[in-house]
SEKOL-448031 format. One record per residue (C-alpha): x, y, z; residue in three letters; residue number from 0. Coordinates in Angstrom, 2 decimals. Layout:
# residues N
<r east="X" north="Y" up="Z" aa="ALA" i="NUM"/>
...
END
This chain:
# residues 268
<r east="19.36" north="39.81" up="61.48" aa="UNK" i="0"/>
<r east="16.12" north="40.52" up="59.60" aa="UNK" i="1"/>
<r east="14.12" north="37.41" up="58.83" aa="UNK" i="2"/>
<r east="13.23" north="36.86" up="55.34" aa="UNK" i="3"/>
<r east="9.45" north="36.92" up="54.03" aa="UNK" i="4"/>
<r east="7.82" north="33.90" up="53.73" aa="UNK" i="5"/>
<r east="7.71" north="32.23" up="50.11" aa="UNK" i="6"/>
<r east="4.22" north="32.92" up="47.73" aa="UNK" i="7"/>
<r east="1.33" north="30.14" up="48.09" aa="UNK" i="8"/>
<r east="2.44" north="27.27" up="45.48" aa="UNK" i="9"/>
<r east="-0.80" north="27.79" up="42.64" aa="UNK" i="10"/>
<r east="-1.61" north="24.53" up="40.87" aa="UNK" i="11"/>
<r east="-1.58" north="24.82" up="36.93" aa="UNK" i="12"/>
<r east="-4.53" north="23.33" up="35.54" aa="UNK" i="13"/>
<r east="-4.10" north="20.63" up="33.57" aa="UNK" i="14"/>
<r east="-3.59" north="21.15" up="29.49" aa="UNK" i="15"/>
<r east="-6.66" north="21.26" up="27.53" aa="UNK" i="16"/>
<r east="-5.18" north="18.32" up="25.18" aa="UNK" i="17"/>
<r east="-5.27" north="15.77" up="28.30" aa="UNK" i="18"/>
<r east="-8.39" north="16.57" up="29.14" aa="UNK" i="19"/>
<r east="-9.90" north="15.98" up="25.46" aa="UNK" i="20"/>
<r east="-8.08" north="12.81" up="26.09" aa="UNK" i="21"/>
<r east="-9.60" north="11.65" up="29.31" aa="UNK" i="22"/>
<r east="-13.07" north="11.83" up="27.45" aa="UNK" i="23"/>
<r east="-12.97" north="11.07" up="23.77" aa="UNK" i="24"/>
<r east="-12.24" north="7.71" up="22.26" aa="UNK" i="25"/>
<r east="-9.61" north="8.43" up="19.74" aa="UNK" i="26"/>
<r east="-6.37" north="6.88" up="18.22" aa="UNK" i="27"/>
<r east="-3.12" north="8.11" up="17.34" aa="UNK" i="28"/>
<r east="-0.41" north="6.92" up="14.66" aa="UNK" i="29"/>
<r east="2.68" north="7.68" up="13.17" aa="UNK" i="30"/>
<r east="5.62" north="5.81" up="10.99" aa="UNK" i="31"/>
<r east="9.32" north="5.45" up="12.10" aa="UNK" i="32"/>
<r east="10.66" north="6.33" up="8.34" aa="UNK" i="33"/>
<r east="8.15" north="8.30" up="6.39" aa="UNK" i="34"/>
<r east="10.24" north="8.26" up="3.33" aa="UNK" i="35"/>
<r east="11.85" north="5.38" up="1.55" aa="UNK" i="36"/>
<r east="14.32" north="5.61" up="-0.84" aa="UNK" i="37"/>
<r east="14.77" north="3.23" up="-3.40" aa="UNK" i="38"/>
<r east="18.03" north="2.65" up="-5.53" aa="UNK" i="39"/>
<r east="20.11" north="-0.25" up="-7.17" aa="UNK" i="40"/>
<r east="20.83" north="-1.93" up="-3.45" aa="UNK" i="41"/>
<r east="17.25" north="-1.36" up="-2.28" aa="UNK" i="42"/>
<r east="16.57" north="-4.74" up="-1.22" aa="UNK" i="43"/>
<r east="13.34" north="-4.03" up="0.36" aa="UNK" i="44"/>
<r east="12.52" north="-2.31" up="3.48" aa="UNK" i="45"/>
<r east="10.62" north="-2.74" up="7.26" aa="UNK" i="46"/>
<r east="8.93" north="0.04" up="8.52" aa="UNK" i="47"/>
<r east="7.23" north="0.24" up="12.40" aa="UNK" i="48"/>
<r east="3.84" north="1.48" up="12.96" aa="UNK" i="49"/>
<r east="3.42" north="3.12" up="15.65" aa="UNK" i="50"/>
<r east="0.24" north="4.33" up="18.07" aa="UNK" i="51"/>
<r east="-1.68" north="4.92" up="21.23" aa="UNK" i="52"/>
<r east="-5.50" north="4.39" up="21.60" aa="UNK" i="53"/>
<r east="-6.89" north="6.75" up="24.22" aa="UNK" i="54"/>
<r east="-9.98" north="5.17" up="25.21" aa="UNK" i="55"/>
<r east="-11.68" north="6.31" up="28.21" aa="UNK" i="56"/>
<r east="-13.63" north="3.38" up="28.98" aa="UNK" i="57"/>
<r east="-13.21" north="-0.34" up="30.06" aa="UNK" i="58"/>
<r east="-14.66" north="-1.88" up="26.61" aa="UNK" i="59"/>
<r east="-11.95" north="-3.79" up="24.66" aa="UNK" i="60"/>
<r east="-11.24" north="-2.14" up="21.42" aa="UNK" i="61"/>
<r east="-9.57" north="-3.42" up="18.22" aa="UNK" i="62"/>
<r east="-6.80" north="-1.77" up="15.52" aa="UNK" i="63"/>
<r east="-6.36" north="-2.16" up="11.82" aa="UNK" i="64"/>
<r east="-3.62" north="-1.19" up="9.99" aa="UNK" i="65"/>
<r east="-4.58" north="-0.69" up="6.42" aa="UNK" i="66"/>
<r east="-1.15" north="0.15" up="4.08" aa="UNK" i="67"/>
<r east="-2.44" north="1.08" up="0.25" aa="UNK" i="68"/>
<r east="0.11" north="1.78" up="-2.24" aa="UNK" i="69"/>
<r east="0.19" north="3.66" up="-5.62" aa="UNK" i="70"/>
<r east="-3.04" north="2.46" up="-7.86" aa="UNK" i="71"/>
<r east="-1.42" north="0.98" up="-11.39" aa="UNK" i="72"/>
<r east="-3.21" north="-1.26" up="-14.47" aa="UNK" i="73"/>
<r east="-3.31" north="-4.79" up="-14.84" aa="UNK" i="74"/>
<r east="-3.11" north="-6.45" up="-17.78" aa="UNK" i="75"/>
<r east="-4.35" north="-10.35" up="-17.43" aa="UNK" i="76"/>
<r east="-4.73" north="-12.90" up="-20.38" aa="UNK" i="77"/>
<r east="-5.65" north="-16.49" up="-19.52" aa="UNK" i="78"/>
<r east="-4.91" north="-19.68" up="-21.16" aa="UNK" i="79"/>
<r east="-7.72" north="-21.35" up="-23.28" aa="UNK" i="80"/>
<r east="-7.84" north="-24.86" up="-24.79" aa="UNK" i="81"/>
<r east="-9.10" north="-24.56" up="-28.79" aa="UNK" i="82"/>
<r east="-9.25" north="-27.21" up="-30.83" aa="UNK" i="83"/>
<r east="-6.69" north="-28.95" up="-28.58" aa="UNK" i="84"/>
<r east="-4.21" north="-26.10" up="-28.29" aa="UNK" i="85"/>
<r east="-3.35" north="-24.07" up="-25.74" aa="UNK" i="86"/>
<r east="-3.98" north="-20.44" up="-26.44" aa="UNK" i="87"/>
<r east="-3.72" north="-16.85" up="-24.98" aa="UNK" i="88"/>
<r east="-7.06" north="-14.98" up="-24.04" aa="UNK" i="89"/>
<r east="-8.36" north="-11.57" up="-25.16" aa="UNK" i="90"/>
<r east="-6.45" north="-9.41" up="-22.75" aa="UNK" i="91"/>
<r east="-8.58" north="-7.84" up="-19.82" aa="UNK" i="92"/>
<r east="-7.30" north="-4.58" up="-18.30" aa="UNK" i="93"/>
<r east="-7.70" north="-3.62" up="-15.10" aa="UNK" i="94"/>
<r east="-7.49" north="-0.01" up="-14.23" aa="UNK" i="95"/>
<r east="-8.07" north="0.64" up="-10.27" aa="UNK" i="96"/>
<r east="-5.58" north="-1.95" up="-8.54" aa="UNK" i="97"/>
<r east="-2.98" north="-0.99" up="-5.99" aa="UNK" i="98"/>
<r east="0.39" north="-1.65" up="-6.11" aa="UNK" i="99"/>
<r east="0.98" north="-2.75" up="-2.53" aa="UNK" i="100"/>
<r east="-2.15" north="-2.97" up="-0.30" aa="UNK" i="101"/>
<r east="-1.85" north="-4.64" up="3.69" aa="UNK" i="102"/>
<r east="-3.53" north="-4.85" up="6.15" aa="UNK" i="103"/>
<r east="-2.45" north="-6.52" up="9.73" aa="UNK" i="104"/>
<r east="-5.05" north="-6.33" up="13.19" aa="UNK" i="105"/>
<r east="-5.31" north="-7.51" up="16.33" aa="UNK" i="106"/>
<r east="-7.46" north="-10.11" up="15.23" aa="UNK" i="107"/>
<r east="-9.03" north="-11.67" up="12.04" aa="UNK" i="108"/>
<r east="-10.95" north="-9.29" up="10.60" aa="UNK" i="109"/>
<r east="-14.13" north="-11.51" up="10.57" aa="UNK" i="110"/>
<r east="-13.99" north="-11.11" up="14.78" aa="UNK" i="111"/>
<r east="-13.55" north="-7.33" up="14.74" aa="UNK" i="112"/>
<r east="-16.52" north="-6.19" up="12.51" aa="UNK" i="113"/>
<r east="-19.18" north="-7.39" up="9.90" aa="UNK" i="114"/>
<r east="-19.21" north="-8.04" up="6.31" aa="UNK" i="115"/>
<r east="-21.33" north="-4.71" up="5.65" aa="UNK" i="116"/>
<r east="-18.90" north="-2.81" up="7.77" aa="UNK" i="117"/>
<r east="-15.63" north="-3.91" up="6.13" aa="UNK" i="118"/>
<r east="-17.06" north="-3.67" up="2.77" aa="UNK" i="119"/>
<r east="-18.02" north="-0.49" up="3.18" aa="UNK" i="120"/>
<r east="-14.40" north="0.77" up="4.82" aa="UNK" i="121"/>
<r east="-12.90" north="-1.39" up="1.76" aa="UNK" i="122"/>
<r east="-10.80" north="-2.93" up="4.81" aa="UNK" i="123"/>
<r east="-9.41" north="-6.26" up="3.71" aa="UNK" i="124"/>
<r east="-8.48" north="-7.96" up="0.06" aa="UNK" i="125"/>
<r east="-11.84" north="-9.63" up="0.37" aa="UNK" i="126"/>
<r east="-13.18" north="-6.16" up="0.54" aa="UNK" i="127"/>
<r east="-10.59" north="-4.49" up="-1.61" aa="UNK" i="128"/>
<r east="-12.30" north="-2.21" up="-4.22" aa="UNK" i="129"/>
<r east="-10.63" north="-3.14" up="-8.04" aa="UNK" i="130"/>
<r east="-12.21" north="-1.12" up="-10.60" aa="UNK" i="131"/>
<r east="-13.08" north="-1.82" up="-14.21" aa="UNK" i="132"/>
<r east="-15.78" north="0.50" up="-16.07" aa="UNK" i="133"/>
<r east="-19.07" north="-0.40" up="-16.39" aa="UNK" i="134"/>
<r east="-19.30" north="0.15" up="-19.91" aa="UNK" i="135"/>
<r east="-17.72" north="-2.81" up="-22.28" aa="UNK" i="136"/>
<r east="-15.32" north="-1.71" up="-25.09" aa="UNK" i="137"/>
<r east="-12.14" north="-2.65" up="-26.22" aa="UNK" i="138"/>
<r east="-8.86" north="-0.37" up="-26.45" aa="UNK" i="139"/>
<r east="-5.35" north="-0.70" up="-27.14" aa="UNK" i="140"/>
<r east="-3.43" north="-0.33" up="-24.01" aa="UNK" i="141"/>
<r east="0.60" north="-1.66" up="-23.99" aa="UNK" i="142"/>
<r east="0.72" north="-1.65" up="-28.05" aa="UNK" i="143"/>
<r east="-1.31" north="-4.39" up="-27.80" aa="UNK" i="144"/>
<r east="-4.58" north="-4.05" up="-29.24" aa="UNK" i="145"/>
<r east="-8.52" north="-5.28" up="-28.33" aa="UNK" i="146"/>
<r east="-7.97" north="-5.13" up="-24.97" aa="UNK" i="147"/>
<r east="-11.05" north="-6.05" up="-22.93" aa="UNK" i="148"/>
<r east="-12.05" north="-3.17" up="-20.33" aa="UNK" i="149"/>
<r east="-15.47" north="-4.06" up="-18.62" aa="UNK" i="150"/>
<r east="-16.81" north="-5.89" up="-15.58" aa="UNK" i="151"/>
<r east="-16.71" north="-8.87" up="-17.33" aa="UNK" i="152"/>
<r east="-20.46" north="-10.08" up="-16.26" aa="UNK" i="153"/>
<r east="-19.92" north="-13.29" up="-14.10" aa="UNK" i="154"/>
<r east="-16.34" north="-13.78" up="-15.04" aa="UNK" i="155"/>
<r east="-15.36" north="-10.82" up="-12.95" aa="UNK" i="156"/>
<r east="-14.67" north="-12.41" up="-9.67" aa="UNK" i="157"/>
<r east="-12.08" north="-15.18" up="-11.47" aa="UNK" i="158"/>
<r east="-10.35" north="-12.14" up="-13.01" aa="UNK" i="159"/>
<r east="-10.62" north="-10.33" up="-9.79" aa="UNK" i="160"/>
<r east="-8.93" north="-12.83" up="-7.47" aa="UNK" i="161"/>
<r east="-6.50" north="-13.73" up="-10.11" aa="UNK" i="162"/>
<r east="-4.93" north="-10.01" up="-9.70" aa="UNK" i="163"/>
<r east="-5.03" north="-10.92" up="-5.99" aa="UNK" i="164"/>
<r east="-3.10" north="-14.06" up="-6.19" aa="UNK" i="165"/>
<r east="-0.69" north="-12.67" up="-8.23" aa="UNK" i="166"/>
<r east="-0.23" north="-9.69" up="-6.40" aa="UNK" i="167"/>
<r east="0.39" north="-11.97" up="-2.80" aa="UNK" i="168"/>
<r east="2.82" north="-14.56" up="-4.94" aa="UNK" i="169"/>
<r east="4.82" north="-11.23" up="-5.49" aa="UNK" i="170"/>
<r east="4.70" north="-10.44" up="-1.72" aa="UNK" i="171"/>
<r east="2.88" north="-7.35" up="-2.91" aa="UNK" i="172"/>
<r east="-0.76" north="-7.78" up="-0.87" aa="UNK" i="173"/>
<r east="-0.14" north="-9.25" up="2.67" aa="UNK" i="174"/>
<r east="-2.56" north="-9.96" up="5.42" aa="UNK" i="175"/>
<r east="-1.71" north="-10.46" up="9.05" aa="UNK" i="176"/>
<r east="-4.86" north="-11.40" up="11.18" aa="UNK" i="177"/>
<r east="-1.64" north="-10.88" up="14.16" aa="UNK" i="178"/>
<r east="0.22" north="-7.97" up="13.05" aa="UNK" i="179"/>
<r east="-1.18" north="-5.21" up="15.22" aa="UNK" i="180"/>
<r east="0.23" north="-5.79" up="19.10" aa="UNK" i="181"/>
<r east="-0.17" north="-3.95" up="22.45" aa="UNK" i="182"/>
<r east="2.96" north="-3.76" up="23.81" aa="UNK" i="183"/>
<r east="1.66" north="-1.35" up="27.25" aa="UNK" i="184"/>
<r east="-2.19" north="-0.27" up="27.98" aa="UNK" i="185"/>
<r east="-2.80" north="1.88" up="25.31" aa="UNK" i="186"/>
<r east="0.28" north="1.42" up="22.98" aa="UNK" i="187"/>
<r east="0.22" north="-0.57" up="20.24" aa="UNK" i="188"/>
<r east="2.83" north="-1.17" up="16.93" aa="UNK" i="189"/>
<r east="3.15" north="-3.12" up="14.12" aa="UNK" i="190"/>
<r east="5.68" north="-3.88" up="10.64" aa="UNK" i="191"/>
<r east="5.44" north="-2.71" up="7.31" aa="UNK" i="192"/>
<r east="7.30" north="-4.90" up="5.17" aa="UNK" i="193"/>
<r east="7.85" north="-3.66" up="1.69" aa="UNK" i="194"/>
<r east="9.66" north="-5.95" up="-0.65" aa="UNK" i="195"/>
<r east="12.29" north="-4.88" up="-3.35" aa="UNK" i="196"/>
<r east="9.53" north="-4.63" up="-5.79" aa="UNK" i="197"/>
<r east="7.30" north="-2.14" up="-3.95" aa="UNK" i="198"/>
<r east="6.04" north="0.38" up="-6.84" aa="UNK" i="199"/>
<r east="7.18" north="3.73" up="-6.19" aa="UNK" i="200"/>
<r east="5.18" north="6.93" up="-5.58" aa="UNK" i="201"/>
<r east="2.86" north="8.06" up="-2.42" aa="UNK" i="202"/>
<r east="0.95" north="5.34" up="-0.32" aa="UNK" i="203"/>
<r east="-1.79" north="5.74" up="2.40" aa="UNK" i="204"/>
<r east="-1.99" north="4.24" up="5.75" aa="UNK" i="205"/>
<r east="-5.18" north="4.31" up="7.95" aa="UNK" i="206"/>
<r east="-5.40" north="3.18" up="11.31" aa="UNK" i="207"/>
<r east="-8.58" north="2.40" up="12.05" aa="UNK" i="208"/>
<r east="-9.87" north="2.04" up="15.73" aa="UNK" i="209"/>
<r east="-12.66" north="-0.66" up="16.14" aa="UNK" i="210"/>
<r east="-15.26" north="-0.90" up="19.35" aa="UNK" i="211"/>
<r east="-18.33" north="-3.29" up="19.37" aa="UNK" i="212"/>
<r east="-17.77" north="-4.06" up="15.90" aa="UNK" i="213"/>
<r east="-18.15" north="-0.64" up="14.06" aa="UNK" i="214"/>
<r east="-15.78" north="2.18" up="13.46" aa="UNK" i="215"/>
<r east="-14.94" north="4.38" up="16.32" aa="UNK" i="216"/>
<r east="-11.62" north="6.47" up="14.87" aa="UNK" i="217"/>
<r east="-9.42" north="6.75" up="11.76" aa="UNK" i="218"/>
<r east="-5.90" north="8.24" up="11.99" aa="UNK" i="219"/>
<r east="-4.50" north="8.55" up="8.35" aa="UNK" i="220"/>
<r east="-0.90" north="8.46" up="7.36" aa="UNK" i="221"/>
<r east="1.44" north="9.20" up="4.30" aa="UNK" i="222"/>
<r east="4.65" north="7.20" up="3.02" aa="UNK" i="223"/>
<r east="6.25" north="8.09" up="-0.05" aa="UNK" i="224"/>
<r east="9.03" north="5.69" up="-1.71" aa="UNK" i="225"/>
<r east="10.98" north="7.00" up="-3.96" aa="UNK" i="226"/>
<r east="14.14" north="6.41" up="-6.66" aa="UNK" i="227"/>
<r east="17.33" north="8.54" up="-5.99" aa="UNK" i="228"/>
<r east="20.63" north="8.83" up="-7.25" aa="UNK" i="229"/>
<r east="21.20" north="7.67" up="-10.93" aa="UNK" i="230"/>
<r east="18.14" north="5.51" up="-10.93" aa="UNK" i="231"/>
<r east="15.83" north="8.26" up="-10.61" aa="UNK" i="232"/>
<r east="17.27" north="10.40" up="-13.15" aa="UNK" i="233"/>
<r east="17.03" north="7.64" up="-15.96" aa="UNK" i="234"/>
<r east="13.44" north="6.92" up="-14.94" aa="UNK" i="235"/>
<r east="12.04" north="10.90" up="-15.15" aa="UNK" i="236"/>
<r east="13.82" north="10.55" up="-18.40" aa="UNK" i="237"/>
<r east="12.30" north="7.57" up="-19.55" aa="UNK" i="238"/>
<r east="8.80" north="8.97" up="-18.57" aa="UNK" i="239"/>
<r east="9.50" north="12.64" up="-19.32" aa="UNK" i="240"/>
<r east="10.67" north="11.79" up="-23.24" aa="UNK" i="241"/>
<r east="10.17" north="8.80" up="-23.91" aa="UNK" i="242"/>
<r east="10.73" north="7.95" up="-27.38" aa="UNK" i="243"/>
<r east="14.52" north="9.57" up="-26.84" aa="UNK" i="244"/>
<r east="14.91" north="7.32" up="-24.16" aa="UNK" i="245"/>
<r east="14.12" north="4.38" up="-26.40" aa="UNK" i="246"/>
<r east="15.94" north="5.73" up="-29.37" aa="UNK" i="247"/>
<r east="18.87" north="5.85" up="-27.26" aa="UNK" i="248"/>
<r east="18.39" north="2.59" up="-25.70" aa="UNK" i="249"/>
<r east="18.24" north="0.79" up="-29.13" aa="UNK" i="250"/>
<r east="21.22" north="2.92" up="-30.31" aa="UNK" i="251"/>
<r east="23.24" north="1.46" up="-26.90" aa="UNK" i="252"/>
<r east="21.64" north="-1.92" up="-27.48" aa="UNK" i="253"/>
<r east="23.48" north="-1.77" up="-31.47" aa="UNK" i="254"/>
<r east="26.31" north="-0.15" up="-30.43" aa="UNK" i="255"/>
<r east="27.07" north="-3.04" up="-27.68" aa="UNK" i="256"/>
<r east="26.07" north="-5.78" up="-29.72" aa="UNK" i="257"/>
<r east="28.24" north="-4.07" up="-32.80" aa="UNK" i="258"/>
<r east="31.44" north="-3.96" up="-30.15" aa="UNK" i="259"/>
<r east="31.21" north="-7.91" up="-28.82" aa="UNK" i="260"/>
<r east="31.04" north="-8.80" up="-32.67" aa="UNK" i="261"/>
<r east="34.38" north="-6.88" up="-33.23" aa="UNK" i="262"/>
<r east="35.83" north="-8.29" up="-30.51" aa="UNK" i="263"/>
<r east="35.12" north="-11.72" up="-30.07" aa="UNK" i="264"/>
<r east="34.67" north="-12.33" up="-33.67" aa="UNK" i="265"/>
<r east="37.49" north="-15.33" up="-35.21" aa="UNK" i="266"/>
<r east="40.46" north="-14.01" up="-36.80" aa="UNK" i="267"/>
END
């Protein structure tokens, strides 16, 4: 019986050139469980998971922030003055550069992780969050309604400012979580997005941001869209694609209803 040949030497792949990157640079990496929300007339708000690894080569501690920026929309703020003993309504003051949804959650307060100059130059936190208004002062009509302040408003500009802030975090709309980034192995790290029922639609941005020794040592940036589908969404890319049809029609519906309960609840 004729023996059979011996087997070929066993050759050792190297290694892929993506893990060895990865044993040498400091980097992090970041992705959503549901990139795509879709909104209609049961949408009762939503919870997405962010998830990531940090590939850090090294044994110094590092830090994540989560940064979740939504659509940027105007705000329209009047405040209530006292004038010869009555209460009255302000000039309106538009702002033209604040987001819809903006949160941020670490692994710790964002005062431990990095400096002022740092944060306020990554615009990382509501303290930090940049809310524009032009530098010139002039006065438009906006909303039909008109003289509506647009300007920095000189000293009064911080009040104005952190009123939009306030109201934005009464309507669960800006969030911060000094907590909401956790490790749950060496390496791996996750953390919520909660988006309440009145989340604006359209495309947000998410940045992960990897801290070490208090400055910036990685970014991994993100996209989520939320969106209106179903019978919603057509009646709001009509309202915004013809508008004055849409509010033709809705007066006509608003007569029309108003003419039929008169008809038939009026007395004999």
């Amino acid at each position: 019986m004729q023996a059979l040949p011996p087997p070929p030497p066993a050759v050792e792949a190297p290694p892929p050139e993506r893990s060895e990157a990865t044993a040498t640079e400091l980097r992090v990496a970041a992705a959503l469980t549901n990139a795509r929300v879709q909104v209609d007339s049961s949408f009762r708000g939503a919870t997405l998971v962010l998830y990531g690894a940090v590939f850090n080569p090294t044994d110094d501690a590092t830090d994540v922030v989560v940064v979740v920026r939504g659509p940027d929309a105007p705000v329209r703020l009047v405040k209530k003055t006292r004038n010869a003993g009555v209460w009255l309504n302000s000039r309106p003051v538009l702002f033209e550069g604040a987001p819809g949804f903006y949160m941020t959650a670490s692994t710790r307060p964002l005062s431990d992780i990095a400096g002022f100059g740092q944060l306020r130059r990554l615009g990382v936190g509501v303290d930090h969050l940049r809310i524009d208004a032009p530098e010139e002062s002039r006065t438009v009509t906006r909303y039909g309604v008109r003289d509506v302040v647009v300007s920095r408003l000189g000293e009064d500009y911080l009040d104005w400012r952190r009123a939009v802030i306030r109201l934005r975090e009464d309507a669960a709309l800006y969030d911060t979580d000094p907590e909401g980034v956790t490790f749950v192995d060496r390496g791996l790290f996750r953390a919520e997005v909660e988006l309440p029922a009145s989340a604006p639609t359209g495309r947000y941005n998410a940045q992960v941001w990897l801290f070490q020794d208090g400055a910036p040592a990685g970014v991994s940036n993100l996209t989520l869209t939320v969106e209106k589908v179903g019978f919603e969404r057509g009646v709001y890319e009509f309202a915004h694609r013809r508008p004055w049809t849409y509010g033709i029609l809705c007066v006509l519906l608003a007569a029309g209803m108003g003419y039929g309960a008169s008809r038939l609840f009026r007395r004999s």
